[in-house]
N, C-alpha and C positions, 0 to 999 in steps of 0.2 A: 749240749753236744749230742749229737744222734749217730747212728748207724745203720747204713743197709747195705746186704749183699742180696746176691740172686743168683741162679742156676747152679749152686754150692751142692744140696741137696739132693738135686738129680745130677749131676756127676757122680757123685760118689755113690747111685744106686747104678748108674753106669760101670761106675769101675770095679762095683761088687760082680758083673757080668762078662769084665773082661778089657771093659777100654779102659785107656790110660787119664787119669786125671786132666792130663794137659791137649786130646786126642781133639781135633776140631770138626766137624762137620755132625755133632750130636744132634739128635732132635727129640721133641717133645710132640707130641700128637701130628707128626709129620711136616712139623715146623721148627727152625732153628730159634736155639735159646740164650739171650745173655750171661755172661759170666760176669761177676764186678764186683768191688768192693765199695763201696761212699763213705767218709765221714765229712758231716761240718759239725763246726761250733761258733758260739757267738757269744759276746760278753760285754755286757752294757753298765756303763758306772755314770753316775748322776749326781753333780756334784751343787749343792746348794749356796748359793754363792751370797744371797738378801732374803727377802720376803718375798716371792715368788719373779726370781730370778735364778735361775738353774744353769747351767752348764752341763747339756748330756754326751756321752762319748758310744762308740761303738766301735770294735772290732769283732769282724765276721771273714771266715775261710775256711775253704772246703778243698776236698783232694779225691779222686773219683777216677779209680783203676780199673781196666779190662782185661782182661784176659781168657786164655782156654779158648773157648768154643767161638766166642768173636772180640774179636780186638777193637773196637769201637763201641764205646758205652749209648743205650738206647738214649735216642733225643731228648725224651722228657725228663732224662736225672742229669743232663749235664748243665752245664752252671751258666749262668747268664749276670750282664751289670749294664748300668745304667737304668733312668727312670725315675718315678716320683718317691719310691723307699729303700732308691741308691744312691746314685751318681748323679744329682738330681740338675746336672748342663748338660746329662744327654739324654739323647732316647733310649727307649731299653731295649736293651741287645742291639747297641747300635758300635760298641765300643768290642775291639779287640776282635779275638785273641791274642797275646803279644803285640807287635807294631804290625800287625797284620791290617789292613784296608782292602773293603769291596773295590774292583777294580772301576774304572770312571765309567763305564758302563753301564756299572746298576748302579751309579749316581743317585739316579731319580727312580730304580725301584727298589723292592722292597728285599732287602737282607738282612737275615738273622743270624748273628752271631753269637756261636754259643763255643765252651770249653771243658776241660778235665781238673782245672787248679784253678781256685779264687783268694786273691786279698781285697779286702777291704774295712776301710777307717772313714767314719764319722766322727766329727765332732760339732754339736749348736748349740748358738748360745739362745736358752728363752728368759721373755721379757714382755711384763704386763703392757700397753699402750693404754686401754681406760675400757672399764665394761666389762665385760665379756672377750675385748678383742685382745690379743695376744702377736707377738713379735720376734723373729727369729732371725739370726745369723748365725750360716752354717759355710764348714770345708769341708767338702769331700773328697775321696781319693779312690782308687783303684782302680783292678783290675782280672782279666779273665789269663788261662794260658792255656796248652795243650802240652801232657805229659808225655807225647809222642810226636814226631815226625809227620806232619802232613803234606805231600808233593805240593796239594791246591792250594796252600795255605802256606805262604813262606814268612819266616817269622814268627809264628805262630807258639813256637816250644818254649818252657820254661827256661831264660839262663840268666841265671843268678847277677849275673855282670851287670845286667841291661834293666832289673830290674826296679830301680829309682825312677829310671828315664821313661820306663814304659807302663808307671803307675799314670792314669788320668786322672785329672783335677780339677775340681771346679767348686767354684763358691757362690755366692747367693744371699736372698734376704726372703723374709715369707712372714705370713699374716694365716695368725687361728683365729679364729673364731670358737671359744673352749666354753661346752658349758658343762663340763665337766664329764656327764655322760654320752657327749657326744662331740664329735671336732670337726671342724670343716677347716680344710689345711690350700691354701695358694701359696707354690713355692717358684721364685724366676730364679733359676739357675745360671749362675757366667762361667762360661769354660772358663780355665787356664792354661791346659797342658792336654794334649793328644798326643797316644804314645808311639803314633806313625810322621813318616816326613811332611811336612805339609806345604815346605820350600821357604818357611821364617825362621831364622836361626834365636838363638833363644830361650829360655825358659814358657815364656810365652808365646806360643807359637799359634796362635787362632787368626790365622789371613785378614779374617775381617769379622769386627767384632760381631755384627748380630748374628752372625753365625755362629754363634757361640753362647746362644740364649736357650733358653730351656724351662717353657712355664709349663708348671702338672698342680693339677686340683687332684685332691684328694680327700678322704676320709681320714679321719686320726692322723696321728703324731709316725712320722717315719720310725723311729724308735724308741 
């Protein structure tokens, strides 16, 4: 479990001078300064199931508050999902916030979805095949949200109601190559679940499946 804040410090040398804790439009060498709070945590259990046959699990979530001087936490601490040591049916930052979707317009270019709240659940199963080479089946799940109200972004905010429905899901199989000090990891990701409309009613809602693939090479073990 970690922690950061920012712009704590120089407020409160601000309010030794007069302004109020909560007072907006401070600045630091003639530029405005973040206010924020982060924590995540993550908790990995590994469960021995044979002789090098494992079952690893993950849970990871994060919550990332602004406030004071701007209401909008700097891009680089906010939280991102999907990818090859996520959500590994999509691309990364391709998913969320809430059931929120780039509109069909940037289809085909490039948008990054990022958020203020994160859940997310792994769980793979590993498994020798012969050698050096190594075998995995995995379910993934989650999600990104925002703690706030965005006009451009509807759907976008945390609500408890919706939140089964607007967990993303996807499953998979993958090939290591482990040689103990080093891994070379091929994972094909299968969606199951997008937590926006997509017009298929259903638990399985992926239009059409290869749309819904997701290969990422990597280095090491996702978790």
């Amino acid at each position: 479990t970690s922690f950061t804040s920012a712009g704590n410090v120089t407020s409160l040398i601000y309010a030794a001078f007069g302004k109020g804790l909560n007072e907006k439009d401070k600045k630091l060498l003639n530029s405005p300064y973040a206010q924020f709070l982060k924590m995540t945590s993550e908790i990995r259990a590994t469960l021995k199931i044979a002789n090098k046959h494992y079952l690893a699990t993950r849970f990871m979530g994060g919550v990332l508050w602004s406030y004071g001087n701007q209401t909008v936490p700097p891009y680089s601490e906010q939280f991102y999902i999907g990818g090859a040591n996520s959500i590994r049916a999509f691309t990364v930052r391709s998913i969320g916030p809430g059931s929120y979707r780039a509109p069909q317009s940037q289809a085909n270019g490039y948008f990054d979805q990022t958020g203020t709240f994160k859940v997310e659940l792994n769980a793979e199963y590993r498994f020798p095949l012969f050698g050096y080479l190594h075998g995995a089946v995995f379910l993934d799940a989650g999600n990104i949200w925002l703690l706030k109200d965005d006009p451009n972004r509807p759907d976008a905010k945390f609500d408890a109601a919706k939140f089964l429905t607007q967990l993303a899901t996807g499953t998979g199989l993958g090939i290591r190559y482990d040689l103990d000090f080093f891994v070379l990891r091929l994972d094909l990701g299968i969606a199951l679940h997008v937590p926006y409309d997509t017009g298929k009613s259903g638990y399985y809602n992926i239009p059409k499946f290869r749309d819904g693939l997701g290969l990422h090479f990597a280095i090491g073990y996702p978790f």
